[in-house]
DRENBA-961864 format. One record per residue: z, y, x of N, C-alpha, C in turn. Coordinates in pm, whole numbers, padded with zeros to 5 digits, always signed. Layout:
! DRENBA-961864
ZYXZYXZYX/...
//
This chain:
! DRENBA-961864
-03349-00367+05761-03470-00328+05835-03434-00302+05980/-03527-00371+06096-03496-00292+06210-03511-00175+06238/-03372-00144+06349-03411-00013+06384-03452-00003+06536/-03556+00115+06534-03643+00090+06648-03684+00232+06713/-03613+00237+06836-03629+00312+06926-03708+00322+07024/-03804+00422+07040-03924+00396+07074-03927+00528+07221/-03985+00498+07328-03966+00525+07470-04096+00513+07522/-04135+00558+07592-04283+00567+07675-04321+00445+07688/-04404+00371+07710-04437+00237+07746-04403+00131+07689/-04237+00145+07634-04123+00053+07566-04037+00118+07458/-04034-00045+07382-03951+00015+07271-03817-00040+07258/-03728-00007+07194-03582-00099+07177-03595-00110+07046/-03606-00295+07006-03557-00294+06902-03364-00378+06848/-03344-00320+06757-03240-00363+06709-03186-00410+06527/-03134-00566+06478-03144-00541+06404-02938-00611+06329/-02948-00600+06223-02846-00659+06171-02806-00805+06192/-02658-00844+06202-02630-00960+06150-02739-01045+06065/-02769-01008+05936-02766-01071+05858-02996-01087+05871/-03024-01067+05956-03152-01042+05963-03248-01134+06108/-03301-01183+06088-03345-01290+06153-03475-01287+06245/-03439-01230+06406-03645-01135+06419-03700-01254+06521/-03807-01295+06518-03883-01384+06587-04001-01285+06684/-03961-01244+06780-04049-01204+06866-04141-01298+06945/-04310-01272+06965-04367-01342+07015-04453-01185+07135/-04478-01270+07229-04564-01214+07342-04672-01277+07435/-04767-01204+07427-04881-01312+07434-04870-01469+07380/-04854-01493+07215-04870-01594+07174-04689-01719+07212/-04658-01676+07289-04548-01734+07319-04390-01671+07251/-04297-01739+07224-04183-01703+07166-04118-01615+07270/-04084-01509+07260-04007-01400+07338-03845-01397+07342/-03823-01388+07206-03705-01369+07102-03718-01436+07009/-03607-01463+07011-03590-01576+06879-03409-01609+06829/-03358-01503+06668-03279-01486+06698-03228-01390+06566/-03096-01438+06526-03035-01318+06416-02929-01223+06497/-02954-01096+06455-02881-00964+06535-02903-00942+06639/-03041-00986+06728-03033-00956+06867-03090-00799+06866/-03096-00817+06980-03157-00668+07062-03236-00679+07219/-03331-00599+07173-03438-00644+07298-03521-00528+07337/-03567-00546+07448-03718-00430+07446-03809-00483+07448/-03947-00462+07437-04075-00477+07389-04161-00382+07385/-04278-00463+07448-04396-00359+07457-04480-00365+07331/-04477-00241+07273-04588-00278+07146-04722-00340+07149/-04788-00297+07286-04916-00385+07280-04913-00508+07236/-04855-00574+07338-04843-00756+07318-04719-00805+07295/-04665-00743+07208-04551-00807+07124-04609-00776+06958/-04573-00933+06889-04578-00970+06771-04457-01023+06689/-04400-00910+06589-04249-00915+06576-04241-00983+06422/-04147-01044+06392-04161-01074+06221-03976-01087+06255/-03967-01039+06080-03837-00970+06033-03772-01030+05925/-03696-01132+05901-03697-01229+05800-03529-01176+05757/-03497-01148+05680-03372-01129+05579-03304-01270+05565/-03140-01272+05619-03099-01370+05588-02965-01380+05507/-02974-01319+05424-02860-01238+05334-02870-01345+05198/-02780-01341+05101-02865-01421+05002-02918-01256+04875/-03001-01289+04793-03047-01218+04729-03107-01276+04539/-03080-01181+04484-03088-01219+04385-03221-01176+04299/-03283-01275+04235-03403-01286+04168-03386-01270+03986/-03401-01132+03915-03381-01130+03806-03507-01138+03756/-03551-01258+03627-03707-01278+03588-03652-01277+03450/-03802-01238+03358-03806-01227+03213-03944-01311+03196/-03961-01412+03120-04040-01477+03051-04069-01500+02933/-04183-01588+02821-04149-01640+02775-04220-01788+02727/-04141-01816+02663-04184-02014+02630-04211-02036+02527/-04248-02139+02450-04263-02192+02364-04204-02338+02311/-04126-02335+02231-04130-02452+02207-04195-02562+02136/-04117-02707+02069-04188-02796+02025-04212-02744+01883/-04190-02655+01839-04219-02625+01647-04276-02523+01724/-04363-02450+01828-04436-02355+01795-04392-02227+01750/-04219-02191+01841-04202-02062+01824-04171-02035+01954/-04188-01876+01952-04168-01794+02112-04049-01787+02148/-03992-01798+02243-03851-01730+02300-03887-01729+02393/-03830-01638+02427-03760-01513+02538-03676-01591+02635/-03646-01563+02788-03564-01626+02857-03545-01540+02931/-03416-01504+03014-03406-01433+03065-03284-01502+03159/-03282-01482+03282-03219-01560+03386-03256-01515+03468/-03159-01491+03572-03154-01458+03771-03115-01615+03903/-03196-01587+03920-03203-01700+04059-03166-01633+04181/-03075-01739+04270-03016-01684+04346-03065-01740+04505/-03137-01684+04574-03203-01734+04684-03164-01689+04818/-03241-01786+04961-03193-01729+05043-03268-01806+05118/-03358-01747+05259-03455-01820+05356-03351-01885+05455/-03372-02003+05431-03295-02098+05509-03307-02095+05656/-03424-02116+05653-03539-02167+05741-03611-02032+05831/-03566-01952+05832-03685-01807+05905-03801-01863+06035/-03773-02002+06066-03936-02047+06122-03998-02065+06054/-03958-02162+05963-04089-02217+05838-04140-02076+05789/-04011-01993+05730-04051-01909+05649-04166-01777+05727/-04180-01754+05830-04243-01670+05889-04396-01745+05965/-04376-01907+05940-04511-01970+05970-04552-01951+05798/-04495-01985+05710-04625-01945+05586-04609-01849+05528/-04486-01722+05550-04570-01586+05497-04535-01484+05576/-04613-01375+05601-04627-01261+05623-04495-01180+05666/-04462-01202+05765-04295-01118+05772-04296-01016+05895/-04446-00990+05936-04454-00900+06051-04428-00786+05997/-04379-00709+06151-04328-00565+06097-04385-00462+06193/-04430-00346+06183-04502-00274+06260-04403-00230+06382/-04458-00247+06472-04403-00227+06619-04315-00043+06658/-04379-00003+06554-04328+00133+06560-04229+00193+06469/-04275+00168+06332-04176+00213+06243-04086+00095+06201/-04107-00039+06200-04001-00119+06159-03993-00199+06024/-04115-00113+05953-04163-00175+05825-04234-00305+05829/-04205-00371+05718-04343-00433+05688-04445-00463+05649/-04550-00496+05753-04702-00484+05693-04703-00512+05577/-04679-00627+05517-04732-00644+05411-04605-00687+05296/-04563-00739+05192-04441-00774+05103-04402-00878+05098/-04372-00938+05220-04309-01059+05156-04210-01123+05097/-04136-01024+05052-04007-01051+04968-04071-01036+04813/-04178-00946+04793-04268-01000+04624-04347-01148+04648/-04356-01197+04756-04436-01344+04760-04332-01380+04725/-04234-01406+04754-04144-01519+04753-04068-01489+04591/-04046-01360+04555-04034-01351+04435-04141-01423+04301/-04259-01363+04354-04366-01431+04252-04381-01583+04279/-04347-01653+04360-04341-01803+04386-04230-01870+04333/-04093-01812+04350-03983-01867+04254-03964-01856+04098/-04019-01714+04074-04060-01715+03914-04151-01813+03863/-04293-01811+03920-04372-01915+03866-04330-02058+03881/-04234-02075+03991-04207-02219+03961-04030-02225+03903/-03969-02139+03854-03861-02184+03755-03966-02126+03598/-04057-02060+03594-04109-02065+03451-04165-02170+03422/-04237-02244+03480-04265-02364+03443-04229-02482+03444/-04059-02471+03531-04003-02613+03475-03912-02568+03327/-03898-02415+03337-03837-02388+03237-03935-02409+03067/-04061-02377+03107-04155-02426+02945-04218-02521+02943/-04204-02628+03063-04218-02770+03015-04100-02827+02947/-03952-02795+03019-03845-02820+02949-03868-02776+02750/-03874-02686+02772-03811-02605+02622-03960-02645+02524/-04086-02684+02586-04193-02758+02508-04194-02875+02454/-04087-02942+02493-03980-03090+02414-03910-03021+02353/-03850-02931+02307-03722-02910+02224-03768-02801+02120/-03705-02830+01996-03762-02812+01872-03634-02635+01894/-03727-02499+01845-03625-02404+01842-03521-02392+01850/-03460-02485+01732-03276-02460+01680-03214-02550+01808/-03261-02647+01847-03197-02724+01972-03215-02631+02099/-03327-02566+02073-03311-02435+02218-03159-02357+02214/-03204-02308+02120-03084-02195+02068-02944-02249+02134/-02985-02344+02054-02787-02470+02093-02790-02462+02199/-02882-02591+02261-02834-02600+02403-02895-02560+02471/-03024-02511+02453-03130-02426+02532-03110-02358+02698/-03005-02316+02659-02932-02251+02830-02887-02327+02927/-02758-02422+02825-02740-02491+02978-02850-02582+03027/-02940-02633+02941-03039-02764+02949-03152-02688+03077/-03193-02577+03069-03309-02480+03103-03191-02437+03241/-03079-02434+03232-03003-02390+03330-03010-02512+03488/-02989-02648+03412-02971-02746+03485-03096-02777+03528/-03221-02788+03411-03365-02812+03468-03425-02713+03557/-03367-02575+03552-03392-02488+03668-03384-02531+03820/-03229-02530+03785-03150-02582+03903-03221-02707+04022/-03257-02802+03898-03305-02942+04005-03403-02928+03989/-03537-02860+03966-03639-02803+03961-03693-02759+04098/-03616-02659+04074-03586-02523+04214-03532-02622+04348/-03424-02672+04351-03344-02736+04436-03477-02845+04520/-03548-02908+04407-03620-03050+04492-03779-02974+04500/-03778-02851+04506-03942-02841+04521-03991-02853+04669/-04102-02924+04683-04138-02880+04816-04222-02842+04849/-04248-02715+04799-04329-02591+04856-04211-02484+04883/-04098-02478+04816-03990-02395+04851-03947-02445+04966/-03901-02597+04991-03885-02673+05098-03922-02595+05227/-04091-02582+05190-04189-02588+05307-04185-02482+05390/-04139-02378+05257-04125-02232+05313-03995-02184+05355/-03882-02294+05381-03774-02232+05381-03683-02222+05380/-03739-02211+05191-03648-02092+05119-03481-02207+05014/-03395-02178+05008-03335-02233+04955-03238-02160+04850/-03274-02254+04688-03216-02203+04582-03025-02246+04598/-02993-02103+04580-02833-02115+04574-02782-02132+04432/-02866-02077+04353-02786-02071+04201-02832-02062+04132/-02870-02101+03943-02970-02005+03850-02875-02001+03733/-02897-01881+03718-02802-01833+03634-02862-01799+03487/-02904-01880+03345-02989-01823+03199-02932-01748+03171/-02942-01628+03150-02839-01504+03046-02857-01513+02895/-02955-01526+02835-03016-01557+02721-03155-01587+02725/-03100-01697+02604-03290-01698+02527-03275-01679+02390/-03352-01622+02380-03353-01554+02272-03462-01583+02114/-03500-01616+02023-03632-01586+01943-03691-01427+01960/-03834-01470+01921-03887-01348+01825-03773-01237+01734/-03781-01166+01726-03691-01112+01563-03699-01142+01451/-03781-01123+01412-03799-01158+01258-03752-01270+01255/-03751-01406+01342-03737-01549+01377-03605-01557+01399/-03515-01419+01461-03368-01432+01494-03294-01384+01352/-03383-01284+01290-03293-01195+01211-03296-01345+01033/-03429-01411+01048-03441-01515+00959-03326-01633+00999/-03316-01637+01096-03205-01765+01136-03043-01696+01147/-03051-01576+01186-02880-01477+01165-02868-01481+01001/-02967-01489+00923-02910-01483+00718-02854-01616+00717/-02848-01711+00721-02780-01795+00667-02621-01799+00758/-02617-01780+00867-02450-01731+00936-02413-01629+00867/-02490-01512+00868-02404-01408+00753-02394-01389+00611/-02496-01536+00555-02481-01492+00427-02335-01602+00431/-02330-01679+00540-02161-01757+00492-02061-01639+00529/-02093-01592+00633-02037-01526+00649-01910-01405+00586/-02043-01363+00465-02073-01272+00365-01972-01351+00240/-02001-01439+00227-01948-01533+00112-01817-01547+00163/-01737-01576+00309-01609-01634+00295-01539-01459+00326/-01625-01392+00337-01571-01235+00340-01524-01221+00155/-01667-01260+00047-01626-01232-00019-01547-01329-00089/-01497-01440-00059-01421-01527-00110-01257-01499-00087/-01229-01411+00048-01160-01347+00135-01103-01228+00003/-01190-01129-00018-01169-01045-00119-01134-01085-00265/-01249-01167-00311-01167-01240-00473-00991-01306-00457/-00997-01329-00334-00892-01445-00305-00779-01289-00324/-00809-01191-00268-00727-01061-00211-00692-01020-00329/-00813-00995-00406-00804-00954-00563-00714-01034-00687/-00759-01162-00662-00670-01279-00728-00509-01218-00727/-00498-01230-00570-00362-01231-00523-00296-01120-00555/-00399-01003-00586-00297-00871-00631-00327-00842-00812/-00418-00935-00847-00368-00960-00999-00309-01017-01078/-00254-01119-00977-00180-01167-00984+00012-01136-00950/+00004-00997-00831+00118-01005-00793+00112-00873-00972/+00016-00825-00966+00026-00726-01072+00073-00774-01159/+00040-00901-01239+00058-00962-01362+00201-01018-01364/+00291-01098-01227+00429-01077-01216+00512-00937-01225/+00489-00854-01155+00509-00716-01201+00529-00678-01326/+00390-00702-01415+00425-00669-01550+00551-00768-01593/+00521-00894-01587+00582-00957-01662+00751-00961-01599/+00774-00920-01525+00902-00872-01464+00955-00724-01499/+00862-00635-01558+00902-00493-01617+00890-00545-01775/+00846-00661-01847+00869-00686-01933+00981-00739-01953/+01037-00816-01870+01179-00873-01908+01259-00808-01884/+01223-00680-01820+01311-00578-01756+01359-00515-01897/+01224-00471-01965+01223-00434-02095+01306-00496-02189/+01270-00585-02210+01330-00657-02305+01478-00704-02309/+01532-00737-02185+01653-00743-02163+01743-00583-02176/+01638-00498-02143+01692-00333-02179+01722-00309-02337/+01616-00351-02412+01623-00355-02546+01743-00456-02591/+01755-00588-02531+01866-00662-02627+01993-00599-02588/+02021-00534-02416+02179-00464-02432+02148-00372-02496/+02038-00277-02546+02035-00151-02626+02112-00179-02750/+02032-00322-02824+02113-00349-02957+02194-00393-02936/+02283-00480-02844+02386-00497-02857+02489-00409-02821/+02473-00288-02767+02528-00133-02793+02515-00072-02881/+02416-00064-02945+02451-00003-03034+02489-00100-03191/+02499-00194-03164+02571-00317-03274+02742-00325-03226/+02790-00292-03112+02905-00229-03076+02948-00098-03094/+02861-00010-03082+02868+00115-03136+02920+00121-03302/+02817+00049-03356+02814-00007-03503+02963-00016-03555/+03004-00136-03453+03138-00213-03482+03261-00146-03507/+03236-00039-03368+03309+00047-03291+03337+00153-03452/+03240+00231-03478+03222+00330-03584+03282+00225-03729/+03234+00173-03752+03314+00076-03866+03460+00068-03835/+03535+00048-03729+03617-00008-03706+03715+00136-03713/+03638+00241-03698+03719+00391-03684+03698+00433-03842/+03599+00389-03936+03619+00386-04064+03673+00317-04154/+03707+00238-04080+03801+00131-04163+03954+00227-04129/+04008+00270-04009+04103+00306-03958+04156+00408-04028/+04052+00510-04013+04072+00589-04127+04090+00626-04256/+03989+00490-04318+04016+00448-04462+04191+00405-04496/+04173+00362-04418+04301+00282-04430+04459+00385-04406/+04402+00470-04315+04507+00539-04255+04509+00675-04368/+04364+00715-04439+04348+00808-04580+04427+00741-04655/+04400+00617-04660+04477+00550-04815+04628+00569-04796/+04696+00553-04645+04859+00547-04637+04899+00702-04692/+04831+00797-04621+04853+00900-04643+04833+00987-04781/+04695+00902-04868+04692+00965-05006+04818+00897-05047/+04880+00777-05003+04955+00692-05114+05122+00736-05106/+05098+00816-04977+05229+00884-04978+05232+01055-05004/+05115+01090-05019+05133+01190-05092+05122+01184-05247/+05067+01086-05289+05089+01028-05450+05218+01012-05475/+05285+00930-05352+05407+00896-05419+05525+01047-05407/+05480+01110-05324+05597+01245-05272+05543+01309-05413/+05428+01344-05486+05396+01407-05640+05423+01403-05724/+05475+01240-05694+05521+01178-05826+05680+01171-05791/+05704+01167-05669+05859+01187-05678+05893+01331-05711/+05820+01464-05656+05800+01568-05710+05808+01645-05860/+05697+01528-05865+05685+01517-06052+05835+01478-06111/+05864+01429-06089+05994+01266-06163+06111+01390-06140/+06083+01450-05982+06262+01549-05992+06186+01663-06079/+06101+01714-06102+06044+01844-06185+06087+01789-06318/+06073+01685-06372+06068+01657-06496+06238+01635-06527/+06252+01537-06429+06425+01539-06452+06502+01692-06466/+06418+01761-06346+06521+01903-06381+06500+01959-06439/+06349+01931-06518+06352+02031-06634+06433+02003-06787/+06380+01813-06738+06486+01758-06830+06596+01852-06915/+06675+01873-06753+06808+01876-06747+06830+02052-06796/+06765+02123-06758+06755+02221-06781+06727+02248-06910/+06602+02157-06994+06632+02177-07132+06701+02176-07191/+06750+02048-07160+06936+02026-07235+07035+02099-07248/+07012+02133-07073+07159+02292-07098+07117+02353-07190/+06962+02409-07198+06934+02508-07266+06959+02531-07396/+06979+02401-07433+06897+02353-07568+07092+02331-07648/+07168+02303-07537+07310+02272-07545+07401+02407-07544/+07303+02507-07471+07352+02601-07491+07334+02704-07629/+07195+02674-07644+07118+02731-07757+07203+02676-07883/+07252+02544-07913+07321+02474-07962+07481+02593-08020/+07488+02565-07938+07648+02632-07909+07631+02772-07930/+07556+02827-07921+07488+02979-07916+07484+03017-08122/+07381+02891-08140+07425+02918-08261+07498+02900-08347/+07579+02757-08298+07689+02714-08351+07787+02880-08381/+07789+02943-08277+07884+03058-08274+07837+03172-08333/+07711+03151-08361+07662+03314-08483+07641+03178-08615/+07695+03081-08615+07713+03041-08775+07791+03121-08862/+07908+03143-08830+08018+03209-08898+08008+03364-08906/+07911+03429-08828+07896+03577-08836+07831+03615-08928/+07879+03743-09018+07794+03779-09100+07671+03842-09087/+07586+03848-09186+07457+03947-09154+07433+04034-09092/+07554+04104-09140+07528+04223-09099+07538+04289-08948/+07684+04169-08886+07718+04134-08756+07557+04103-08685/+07503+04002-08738+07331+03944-08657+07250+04047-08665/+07250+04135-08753+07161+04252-08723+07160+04324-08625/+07291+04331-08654+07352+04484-08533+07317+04397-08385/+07323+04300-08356+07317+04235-08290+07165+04213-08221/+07071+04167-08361+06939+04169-08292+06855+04306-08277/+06916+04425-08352+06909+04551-08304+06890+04580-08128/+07054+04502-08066+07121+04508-07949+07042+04472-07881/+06970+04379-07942+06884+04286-07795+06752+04374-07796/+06671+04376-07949+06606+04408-07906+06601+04595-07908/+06700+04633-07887+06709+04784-07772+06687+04757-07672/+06768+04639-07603+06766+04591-07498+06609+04539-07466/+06570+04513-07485+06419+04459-07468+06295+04560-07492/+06337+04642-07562+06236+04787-07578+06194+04876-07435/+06079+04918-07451+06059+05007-07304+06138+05131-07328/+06132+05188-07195+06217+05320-07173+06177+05409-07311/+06317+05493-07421+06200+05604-07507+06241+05719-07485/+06141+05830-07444+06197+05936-07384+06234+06070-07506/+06114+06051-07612+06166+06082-07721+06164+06010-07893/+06193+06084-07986+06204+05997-08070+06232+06082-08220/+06107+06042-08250+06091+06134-08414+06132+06070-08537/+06237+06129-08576+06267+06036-08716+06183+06151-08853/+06059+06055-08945+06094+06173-09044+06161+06158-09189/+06170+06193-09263+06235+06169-09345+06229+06086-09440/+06063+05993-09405+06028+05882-09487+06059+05758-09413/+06079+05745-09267+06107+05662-09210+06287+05620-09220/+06383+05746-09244+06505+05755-09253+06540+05703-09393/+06493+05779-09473+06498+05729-09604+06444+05539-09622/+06364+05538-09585+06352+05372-09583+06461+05309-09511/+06496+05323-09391+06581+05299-09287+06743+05248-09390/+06781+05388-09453+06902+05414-09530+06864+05310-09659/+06750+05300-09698+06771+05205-09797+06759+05053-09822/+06714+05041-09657+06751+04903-09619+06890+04858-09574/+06942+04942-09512+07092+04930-09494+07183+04965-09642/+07132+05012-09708+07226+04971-09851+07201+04881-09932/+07132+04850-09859+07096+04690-09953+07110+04582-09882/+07134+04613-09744+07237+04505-09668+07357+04465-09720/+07414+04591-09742+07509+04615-09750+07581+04564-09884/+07486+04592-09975+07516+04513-10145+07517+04365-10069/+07448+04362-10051+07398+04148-10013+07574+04141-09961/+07611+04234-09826+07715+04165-09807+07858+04176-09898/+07852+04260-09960+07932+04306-10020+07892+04159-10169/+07831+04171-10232+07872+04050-10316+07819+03883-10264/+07825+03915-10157+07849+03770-10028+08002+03734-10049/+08105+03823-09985+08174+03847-10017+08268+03838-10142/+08214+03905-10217+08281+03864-10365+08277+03722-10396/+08185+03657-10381+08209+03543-10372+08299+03483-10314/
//
């Protein structure tokens, strides 16, 4: 915007680089010029203020296409008054002599003139093309038909104004129309998610089912050294009963035989011992053959005194004496006609 310094009679105006002021005075060009600076009488000076910056045009529409559905478009155009004669002979770019404003908007003319003419090369375009081909190529196609649209018009020409760029951001459907055409992407979607998961599941019932069958052979190979430990164990224990059997039998068979050699000298010495005995016994009586009775009495008297317990006293009575005396006289006859003989 200019800035404008204002003085009795006269004013100073001043404006930017980028800003373009066409002063006229009494009908004639005064100034004519980007960034100048001048004075001017407000009476008969007629000032216009033209922007020569580029500037950007963000528009929302919408179209229709060839099947008769709505979309949405949304795209910024990128503009810039080429021209600030043309553009200030067909619109409105005066600015009040005092404050610097302008009378009237002409930066919404030129806005509402570039919208209406990229919306309608944009929904004649997209009124040939069936929705799903919008969708696809919809942008760049609406991007390029913008472009040479905008670029060859000449009423923009006339005024000016010159398109630098157009930029589609999206087009979009209805919803219900987007969220109906997004189910079949997510129901694949959905499907290679869950094909993703069975596949996941597969793969870990699978690593599960090696697992088992790897703690089964784990098993089982545990079980065959089990029996074949303890079928060594087996062997082992047999082999210490046999040892022993065997090593019982040496030892019963030599204590059989030490019993019986035991036996054999017991028997021999008793043998032998009988014999003396029996040799002596022999001879014993061989030598009381020739003794008389009465000699063997007195004799087995002897022994058995000798063989009697201690007697401390000793009662004879006169029936025991008297018997006594009349067994000894009748020994005594016996030997006495022994004798006579």
């Amino acid at each position: 915007m200019a800035v404008i310094t204002r003085y009795p009679f006269l004013h100073h105006l001043r404006v930017e680089p980028t800003v373009h002021v066409r002063a006229l005075r009494r009908g004639k060009v005064a100034h004519d010029g980007a960034g100048i600076a001048f004075w001017f009488r407000p009476l008969n000076a007629a000032i216009s203020e033209v922007p020569l910056d580029d500037r950007e045009l963000p528009m929302l529409f919408h179209a229709r296409t060839a099947d008769f559905q709505d979309v949405t478009v949304q795209a910024t155009v990128t503009y810039r008054i080429a021209d600030p004669v043309l553009a200030v002979q067909r619109v409105d770019f005066a600015i009040d002599a005092d404050t610097g404003r302008w009378r009237a908007t002409p930066l919404e003319q030129l806005a509402g003139l570039l919208t209406e003419t990229a919306q309608q090369h944009a929904t004649d375009l997209l009124a040939r093309m069936p929705m799903t081909n919008a969708l696809v190529d919809g942008i760049s196609a609406v991007r390029a038909g913008m472009s040479a649209a905008l670029g060859g018009d000449a009423r923009l020409a006339e005024t000016g104004i010159a398109v630098i760029g157009v930029r589609v951001v999206a087009l979009r459907p209805e919803a219900d129309v987007e969220r109906a055409l997004q189910t079949p992407a997510r129901e694949q979607v959905q499907q290679e998610a869950d094909k993703a998961t069975f596949e996941r599941r597969a793969m870990a019932v699978e690593r599960e089912r090696a697992i088992g069958e790897n703690e089964l052979q784990t098993k089982i190979e545990l079980a065959r050294r089990e029996e074949e430990l303890v079928a060594q164990h087996g062997a082992n224990e047999r082999l210490k009963t046999q040892e022993s059997w065997a090593a019982d039998a040496i030892a019963t068979e030599a204590t059989a035989r030490r019993e019986i050699a035991l036996a054999d000298a017991k028997a021999q010495a008793t043998r032998l011992v009988g014999e003396a005995e029996a040799a002596a016994e022999t001879a014993r009586l061989a030598a009381y053959r020739d003794v008389s009775e009465a000699t063997l009495l007195g004799l087995a008297l002897k022994e058995l005194a000798a063989n009697l317990p201690q007697i401390d006293h000793l009662t004879l009575t006169p029936d025991v004496i008297t018997s006594l005396l009349a067994r000894l006289g009748a020994g005594q006859a016996i030997a006495l006609n022994g004798g006579g003989r």
